[in-house]
C-alpha positions, 0 to 999 in steps of 0.5 A, spaced: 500 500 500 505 505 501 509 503 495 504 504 490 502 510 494 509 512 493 509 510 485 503 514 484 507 520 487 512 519 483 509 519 477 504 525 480 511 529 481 514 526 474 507 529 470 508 535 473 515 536 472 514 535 465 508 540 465 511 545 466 518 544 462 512 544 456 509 551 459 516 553 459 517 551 453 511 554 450 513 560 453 518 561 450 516 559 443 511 564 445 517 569 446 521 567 440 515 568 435 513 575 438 519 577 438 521 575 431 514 579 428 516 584 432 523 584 429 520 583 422 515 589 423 520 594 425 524 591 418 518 592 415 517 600 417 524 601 416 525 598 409 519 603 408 522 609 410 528 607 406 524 607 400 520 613 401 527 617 403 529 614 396 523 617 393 524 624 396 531 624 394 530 622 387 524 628 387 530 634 390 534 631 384 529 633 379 527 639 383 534 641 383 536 639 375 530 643 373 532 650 377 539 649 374 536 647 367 531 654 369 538 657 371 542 657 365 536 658 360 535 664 365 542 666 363 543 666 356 536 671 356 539 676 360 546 675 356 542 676 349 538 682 353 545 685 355 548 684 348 543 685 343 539 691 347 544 694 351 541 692 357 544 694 364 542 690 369 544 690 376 542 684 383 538 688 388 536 686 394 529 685 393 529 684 385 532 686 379 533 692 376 534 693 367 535 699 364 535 699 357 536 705 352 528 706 352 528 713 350 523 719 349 524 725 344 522 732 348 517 733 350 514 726 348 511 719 351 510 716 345 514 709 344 519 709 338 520 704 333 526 703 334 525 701 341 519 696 340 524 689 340 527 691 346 520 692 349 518 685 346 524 681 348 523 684 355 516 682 356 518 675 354 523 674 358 520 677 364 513 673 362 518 667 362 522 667 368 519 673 373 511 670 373 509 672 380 512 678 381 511 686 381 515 690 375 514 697 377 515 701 370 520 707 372 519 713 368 523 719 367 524 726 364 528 731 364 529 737 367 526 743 362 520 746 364 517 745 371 518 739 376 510 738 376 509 738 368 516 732 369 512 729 373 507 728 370 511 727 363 514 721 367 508 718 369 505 718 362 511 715 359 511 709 364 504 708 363 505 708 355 510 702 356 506 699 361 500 698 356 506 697 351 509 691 355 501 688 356 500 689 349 507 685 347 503 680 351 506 680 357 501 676 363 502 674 370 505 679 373 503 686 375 505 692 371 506 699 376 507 704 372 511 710 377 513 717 374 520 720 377 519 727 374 527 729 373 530 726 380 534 722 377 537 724 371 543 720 369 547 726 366 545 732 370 541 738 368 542 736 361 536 738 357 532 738 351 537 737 345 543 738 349 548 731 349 546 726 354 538 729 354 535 724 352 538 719 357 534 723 361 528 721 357 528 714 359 524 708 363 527 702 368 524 696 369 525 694 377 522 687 378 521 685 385 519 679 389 513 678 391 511 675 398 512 667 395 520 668 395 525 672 392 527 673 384 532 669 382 539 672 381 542 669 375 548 675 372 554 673 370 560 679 371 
């Protein structure tokens, strides 16, 4: 009798060992596939994010080919401007300033011929490449009469190739027709039909950034 009691107890105490190596390793098998999804979704997320950095990286690539290809093309239109019109344009703070030689006879606002193609190939390369901005349209006199008919010369002058440019078929920017009067005379007090007056008689282009970044720089020395 306390033999077979003693056998059922081993056998008791040998099933409830085993018992508990199986739950161990039950556990444990538990643990390794846990771990091992978790390991595999975290591979998973990276190689996501790796693929989109990639993706991101192709789209800047893009972007700064396009800019470049922007660029240089932005270049040779100012380089054609300088070279074929006798265009001075100078990097300011907030844009760009052109000075052609687009110049009035005396007492005139009426655009001469011979300055309609620098007009037309300025509306185009401003339409182009300065889409977005404000181009204010200086215009200037020179000192004869009085400083309020100037200034009212000077606007009317800006104003004629404002709705010149508009008519060249430049879109997308706004046009700022602005009278200087005689304040800034490039050979002073030179006028009517002394040398250098009707440099005085003359527009400037400023095209300035707008809100939406600045104006892109691309002037070679």
């Amino acid at each position: 009798m306390i033999r077979n009691i003693a056998m059922l107890a081993l056998a008791s105490a040998s099933l409830s060992a085993c018992a508990t190596k199986g739950y161990v390793r039950n556990q444990v098998e538990t643990g390794v596939a846990a771990e091992r999804s978790a390991r595999e979704a975290a591979d998973t997320d990276i190689n996501g994010k790796v693929t989109t950095l990639g993706t991101d990286l192709n789209a800047v690539k893009s972007e700064v080919a396009t800019l470049q290809t922007d660029v240089a093309a932005l270049r040779r239109d100012l380089t054609a401007l300088r070279d074929e019109f006798g265009a001075k344009i100078t990097a300011m703070e907030n844009g760009m300033k052109f000075a052609f030689p687009v110049t009035f006879a005396f007492n005139d606002a009426a655009i001469r011929d011979e300055d309609r193609a620098s007009l037309d190939r300025f509306a185009q390369i401003v339409g182009k490449h300065y889409s977005g901005t404000v181009v204010t349209v200086e215009g200037h006199a020179d000192p004869a009469g009085s400083r309020s008919f100037n200034k009212t010369l000077s606007q009317k002058r800006a104003e004629s190739v404002a709705s010149y440019l508009s008519t060249a078929g430049l879109t997308g920017v706004e046009l700022r027709p602005v009278g200087m009067g005689e304040d800034r005379q490039v050979v002073k007090g030179a006028e009517r039909d002394e040398p250098g007056a009707q440099t005085n008689r003359r527009v400037v282009f400023i095209v300035e950034s707008t809100a939406n970044g600045r104006v892109i720089s691309s002037i070679q020395p």
